[in-house]
FIROVEX-258935 format. One record per residue (C-alpha): residue number from 1; residue in one letter; x, y, z. Coordinates in pm, 1 decimal. Layout:
N
+------+--------+----------+----------+----------+
! gudo ! vexlum !     east !    north !       up !
+------+--------+----------+----------+----------+
!  NUM !      a !        X !        Y !        Z !
...
+------+--------+----------+----------+----------+
END
This chain:
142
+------+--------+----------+----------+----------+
! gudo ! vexlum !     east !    north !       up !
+------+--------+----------+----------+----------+
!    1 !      x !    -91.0 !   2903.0 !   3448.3 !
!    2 !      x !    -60.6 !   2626.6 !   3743.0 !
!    3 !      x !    208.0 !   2382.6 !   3618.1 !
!    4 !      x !    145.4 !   2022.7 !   3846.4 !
!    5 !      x !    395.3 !   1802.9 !   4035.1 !
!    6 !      x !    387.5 !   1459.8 !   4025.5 !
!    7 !      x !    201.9 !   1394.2 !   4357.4 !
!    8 !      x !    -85.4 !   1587.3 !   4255.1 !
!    9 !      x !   -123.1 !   1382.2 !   3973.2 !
!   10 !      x !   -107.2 !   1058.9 !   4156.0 !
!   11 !      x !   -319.2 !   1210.1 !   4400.9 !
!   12 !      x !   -591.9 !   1232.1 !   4128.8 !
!   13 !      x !   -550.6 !    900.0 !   4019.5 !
!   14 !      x !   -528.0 !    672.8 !   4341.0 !
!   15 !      x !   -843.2 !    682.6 !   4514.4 !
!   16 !      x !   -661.8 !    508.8 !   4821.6 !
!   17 !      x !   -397.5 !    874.6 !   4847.8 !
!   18 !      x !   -400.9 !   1051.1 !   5153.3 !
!   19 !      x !   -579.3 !   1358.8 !   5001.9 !
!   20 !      x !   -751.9 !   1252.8 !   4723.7 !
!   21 !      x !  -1102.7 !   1350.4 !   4725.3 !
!   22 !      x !   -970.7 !   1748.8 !   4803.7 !
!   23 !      x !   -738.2 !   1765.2 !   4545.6 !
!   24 !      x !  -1006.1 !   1613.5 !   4266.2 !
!   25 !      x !  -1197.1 !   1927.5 !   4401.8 !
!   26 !      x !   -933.9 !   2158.7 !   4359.5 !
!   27 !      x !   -836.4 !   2029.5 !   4006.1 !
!   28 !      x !  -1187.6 !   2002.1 !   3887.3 !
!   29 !      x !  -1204.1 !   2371.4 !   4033.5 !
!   30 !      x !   -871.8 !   2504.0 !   3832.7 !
!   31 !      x !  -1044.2 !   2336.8 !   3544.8 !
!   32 !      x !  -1352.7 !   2537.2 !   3557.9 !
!   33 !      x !  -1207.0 !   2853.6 !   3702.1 !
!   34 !      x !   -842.1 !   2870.3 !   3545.2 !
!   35 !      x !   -924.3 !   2783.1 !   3207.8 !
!   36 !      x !   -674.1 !   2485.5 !   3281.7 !
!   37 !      x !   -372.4 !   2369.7 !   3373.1 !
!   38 !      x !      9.3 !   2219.1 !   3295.3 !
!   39 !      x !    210.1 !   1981.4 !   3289.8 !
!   40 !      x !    507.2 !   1813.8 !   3190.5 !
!   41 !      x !    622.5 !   1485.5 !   3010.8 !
!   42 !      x !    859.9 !   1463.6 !   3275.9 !
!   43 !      x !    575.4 !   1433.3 !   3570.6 !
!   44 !      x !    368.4 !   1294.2 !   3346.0 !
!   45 !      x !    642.7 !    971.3 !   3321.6 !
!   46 !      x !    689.4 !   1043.8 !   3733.8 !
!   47 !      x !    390.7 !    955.8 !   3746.3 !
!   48 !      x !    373.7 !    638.3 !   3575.1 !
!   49 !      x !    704.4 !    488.8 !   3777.4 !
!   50 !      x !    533.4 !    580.8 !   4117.4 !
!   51 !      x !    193.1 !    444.5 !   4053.1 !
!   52 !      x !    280.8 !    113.0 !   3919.2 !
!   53 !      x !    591.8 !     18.6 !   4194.7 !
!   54 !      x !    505.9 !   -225.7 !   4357.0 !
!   55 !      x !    741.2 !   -140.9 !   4643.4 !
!   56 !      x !    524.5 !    215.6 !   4665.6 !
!   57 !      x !    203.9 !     66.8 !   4629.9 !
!   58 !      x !     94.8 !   -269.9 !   4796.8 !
!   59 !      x !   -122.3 !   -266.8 !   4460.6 !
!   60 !      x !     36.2 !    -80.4 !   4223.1 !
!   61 !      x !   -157.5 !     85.5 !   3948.2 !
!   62 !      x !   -136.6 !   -191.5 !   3645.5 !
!   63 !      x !     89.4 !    -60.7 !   3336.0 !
!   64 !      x !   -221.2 !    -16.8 !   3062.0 !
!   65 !      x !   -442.4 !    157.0 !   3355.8 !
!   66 !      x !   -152.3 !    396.2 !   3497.0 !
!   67 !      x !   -110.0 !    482.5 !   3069.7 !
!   68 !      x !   -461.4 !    542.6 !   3019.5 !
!   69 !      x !   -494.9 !    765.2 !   3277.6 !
!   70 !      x !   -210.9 !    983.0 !   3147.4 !
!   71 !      x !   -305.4 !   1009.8 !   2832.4 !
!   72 !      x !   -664.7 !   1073.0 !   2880.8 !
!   73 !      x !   -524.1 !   1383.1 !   3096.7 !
!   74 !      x !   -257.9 !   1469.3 !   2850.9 !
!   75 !      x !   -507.0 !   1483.3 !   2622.7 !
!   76 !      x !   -819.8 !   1696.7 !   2786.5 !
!   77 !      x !   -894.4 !   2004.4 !   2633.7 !
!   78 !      x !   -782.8 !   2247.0 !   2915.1 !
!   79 !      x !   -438.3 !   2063.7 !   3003.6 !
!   80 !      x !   -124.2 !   2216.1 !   2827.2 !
!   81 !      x !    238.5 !   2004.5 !   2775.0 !
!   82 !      x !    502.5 !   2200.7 !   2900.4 !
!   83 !      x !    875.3 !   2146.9 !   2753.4 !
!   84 !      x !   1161.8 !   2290.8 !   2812.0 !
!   85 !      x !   1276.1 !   2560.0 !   2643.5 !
!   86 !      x !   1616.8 !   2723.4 !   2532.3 !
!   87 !      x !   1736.5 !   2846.4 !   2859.9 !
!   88 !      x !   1629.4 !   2577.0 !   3063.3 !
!   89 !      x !   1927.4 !   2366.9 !   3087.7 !
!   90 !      x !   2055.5 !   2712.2 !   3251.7 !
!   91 !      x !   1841.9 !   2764.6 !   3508.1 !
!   92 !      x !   1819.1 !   2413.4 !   3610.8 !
!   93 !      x !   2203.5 !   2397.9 !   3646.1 !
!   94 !      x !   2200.5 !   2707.0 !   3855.2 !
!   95 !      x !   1932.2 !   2596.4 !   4092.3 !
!   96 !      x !   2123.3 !   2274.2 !   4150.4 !
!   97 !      x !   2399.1 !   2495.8 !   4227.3 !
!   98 !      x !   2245.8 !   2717.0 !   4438.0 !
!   99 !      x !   2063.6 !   2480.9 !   4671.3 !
!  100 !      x !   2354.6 !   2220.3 !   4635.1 !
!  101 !      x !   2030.2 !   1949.9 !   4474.5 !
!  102 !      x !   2234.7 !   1588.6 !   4406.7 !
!  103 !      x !   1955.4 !   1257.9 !   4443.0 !
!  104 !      x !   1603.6 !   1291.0 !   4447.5 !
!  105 !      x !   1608.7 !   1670.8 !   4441.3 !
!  106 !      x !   1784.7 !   1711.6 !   4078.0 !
!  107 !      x !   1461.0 !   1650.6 !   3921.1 !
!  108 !      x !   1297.3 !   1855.6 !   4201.5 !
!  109 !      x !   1555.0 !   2134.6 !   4064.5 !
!  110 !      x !   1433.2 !   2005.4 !   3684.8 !
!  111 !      x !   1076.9 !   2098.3 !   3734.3 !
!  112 !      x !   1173.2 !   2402.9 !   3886.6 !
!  113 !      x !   1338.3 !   2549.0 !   3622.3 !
!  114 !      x !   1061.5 !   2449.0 !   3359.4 !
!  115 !      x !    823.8 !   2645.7 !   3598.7 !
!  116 !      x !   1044.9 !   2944.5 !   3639.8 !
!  117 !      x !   1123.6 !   2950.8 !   3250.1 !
!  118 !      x !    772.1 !   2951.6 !   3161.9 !
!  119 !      x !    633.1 !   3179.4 !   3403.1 !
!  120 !      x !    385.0 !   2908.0 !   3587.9 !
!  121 !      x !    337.9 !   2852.9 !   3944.4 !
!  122 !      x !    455.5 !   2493.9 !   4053.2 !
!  123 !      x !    198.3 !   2339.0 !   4223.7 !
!  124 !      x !    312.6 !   2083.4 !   4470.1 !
!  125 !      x !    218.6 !   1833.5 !   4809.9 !
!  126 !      x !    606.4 !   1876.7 !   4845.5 !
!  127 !      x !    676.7 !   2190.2 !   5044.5 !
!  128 !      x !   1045.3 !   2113.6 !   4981.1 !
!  129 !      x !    953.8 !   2321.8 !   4642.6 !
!  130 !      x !   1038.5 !   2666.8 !   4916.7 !
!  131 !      x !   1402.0 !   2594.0 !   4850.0 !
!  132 !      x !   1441.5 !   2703.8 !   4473.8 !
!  133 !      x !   1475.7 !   3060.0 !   4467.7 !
!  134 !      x !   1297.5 !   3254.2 !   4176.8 !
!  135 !      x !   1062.6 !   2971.4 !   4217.0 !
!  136 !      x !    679.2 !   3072.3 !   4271.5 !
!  137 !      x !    488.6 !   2737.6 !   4401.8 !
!  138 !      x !    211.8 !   2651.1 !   4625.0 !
!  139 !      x !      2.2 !   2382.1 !   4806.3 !
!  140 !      x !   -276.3 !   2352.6 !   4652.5 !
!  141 !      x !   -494.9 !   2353.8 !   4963.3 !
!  142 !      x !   -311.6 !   2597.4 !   5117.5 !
+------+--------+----------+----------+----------+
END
């Protein structure tokens, strides 16, 4: 199963995003043709502090919208929540080891590990993603 990244999801969402229209194509294909996708809480509250900053967005994505949109896709029948699991606290230490992560790439190294530990790929815009080891990822219109 595809486990999504935070951009992807605001990519969805904000019709104004650089690649929106091909990435609601590829989702609405993994949809049909994947029998779904995941995600996790963690992108899934990402998502809501990038879409309604105002310093992001000249017009940011108003609170109730931003939380209606997550939850309707939360919700949808072919989208699975994703937690992490016993050994995840593990792996996420060691990638932040290994690839020395500290700022904005801990979480990076956070939804890493949750991919990794439950055997999705981590689909991403960010092709920073190539620097966790034991890590399978991809662009999505790659």
């Amino acid at each position: 199963m595809n486990l999504l990244d935070v951009n992807i999801l605001i990519a969805v969402h904000r019709e104004d995003a650089e690649c929106h229209e091909e990435i609601m194509a590829w989702l609405n294909t993994e949809f049909a043709d994947s029998g779904g996708v995941g995600v996790s809480e963690l992108v899934l509250s990402g998502f809501l502090r990038v879409v309604t900053h105002p310093k992001i967005f000249r017009k940011p994505t108003p609170l109730l919208e931003a939380l209606e949109f997550s939850e309707q896709f939360r919700t949808h029948d072919v989208v699975r929540i994703f937690a992490p699991g016993p050994d995840h606290w593990r792996l996420f230490t060691q990638l932040c080891r290994k690839t020395g992560a500290k700022g904005n790439l801990v979480p990076d190294a956070y939804h890493a590990a949750l991919a990794i530990e439950t055997g999705c790929e981590w689909i991403s815009l960010d092709r920073g993603f190539s620097r966790f080891p034991g890590l399978r990822w991809r662009h999505p219109l790659d």
